[in-house]
C-alpha positions, 0 to 999 in steps of 0.5 A, spaced: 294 606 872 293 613 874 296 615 867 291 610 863 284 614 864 289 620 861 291 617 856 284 614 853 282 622 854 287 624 851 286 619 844 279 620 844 281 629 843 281 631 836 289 633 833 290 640 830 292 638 822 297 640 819 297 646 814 300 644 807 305 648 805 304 653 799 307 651 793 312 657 791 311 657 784 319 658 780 319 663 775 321 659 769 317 662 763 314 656 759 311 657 752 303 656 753 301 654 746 306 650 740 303 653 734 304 650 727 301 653 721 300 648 715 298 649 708 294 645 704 299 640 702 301 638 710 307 642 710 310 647 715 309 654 713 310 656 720 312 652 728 313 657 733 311 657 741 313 665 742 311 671 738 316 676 735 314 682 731 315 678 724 309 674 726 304 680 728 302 682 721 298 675 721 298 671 726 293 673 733 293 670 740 288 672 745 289 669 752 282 669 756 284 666 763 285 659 761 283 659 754 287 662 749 284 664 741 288 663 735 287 667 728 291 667 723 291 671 717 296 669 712 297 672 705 294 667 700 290 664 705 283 664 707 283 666 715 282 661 720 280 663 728 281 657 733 277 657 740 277 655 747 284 653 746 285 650 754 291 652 756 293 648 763 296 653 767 300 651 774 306 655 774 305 655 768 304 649 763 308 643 764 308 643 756 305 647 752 298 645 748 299 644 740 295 647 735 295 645 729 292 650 724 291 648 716 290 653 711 287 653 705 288 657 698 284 663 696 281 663 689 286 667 686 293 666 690 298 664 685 302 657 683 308 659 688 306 662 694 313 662 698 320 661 695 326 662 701 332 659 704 332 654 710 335 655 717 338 662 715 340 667 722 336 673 723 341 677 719 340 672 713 348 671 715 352 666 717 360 668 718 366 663 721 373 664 722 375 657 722 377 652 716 374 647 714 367 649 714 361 645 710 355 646 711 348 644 708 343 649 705 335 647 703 329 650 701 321 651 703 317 651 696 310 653 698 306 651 692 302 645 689 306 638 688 306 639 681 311 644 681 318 642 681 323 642 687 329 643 684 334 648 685 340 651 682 345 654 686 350 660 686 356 662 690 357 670 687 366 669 689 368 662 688 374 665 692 370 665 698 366 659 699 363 654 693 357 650 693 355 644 689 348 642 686 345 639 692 346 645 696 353 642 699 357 649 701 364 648 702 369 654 705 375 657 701 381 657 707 384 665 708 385 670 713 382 675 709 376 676 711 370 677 705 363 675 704 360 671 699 352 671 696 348 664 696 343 664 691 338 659 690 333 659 683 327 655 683 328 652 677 322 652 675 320 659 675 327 663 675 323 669 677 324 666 684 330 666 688 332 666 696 339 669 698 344 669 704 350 672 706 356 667 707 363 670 709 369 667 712 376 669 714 380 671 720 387 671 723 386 665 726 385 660 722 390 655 719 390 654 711 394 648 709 396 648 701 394 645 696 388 642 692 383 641 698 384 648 700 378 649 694 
């Protein structure tokens, strides 16, 4: 009985709380901004989280505490600047804030803006030491819907690899190494054209003989 009046005071006392602990952020680099460059059509000129020297000529962002600013400066195009782009930031965006950006043409841009190949290596090679290799090219055409899509296609050594009409590439099985250019023509306007490097060969790989070698 003598523990009860004890007890009652002791309820009665206010607790120390508890300090929370700091949250220890991992230093994981995550992209703040998905940016995607559009055209007036809707096609993808450009999708990028991080920028590398290649976009520096054109592309500009400027961080300012939790909101970012993007312009863009693209040849053919009229420039645009995006403000007060709000970029979370808790140990870095949990997923980075997309921008959209469509441009539009200038007066005097030409037809065709751009021509290129799709999905080449920095280098604008592509090597392999193994057979069979197949592999798909495709093309990015920046101009109005009228122009026509079509593409024609080119291997300069048949020996080393061929490649069809629709862009289907097929590797010549041979340990000796050699490259091939692959060329792409705009058919609609020949004065286009995109290349990249294709080369194959190495002590490793197995050629079985006959037709399906070529």
């Amino acid at each position: 009985m003598v523990l009860l009046p004890f007890l009652l005071l002791l309820a009665g006392t206010p607790q120390p709380t508890s300090t929370p602990p700091r949250i220890v952020c991992a230093q994981v680099a995550r992209p703040a901004l998905d940016l995607i460059v559009k055209n007036e059509r809707g096609q993808v000129l450009r999708q990028l989280n991080w920028l590398d020297a290649s976009d520096a000529g054109w592309l500009n962002v400027t961080y300012e505490g939790d909101h970012s600013m993007v312009t863009v400066h693209r040849r053919w195009y009229k420039p645009q600047t995006i403000r007060n782009i709000k970029v979370p930031d808790e140990c870095g965006p949990a997923r980075p804030t997309r921008v959209v950006v469509r441009l539009q043409p200038v007066a005097a841009s030409p037809l065709i803006r751009e021509f290129r190949i799709l999905n080449v290596n920095s280098d604008n090679r592509m090597g392999v030491g193994y057979w069979p290799y197949f592999q798909r090219y495709e093309t990015f055409l920046d101009a109005p819907g009228s122009v026509s899509r079509e593409v024609v296609w080119s291997s300069s050594r048949p020996d080393v690899a061929t490649i069809d009409r629709g862009g289907l590439l097929r590797s010549v099985c041979s340990r000796e190494g050699a490259i091939t250019t692959i060329t792409a023509t705009l058919k609609a306007d020949p004065n286009f054209t995109s290349s990249t490097f294709f080369s194959r060969g190495g002590r490793g790989m197995v050629c079985p003989r006959g037709a399906v070698d070529r």
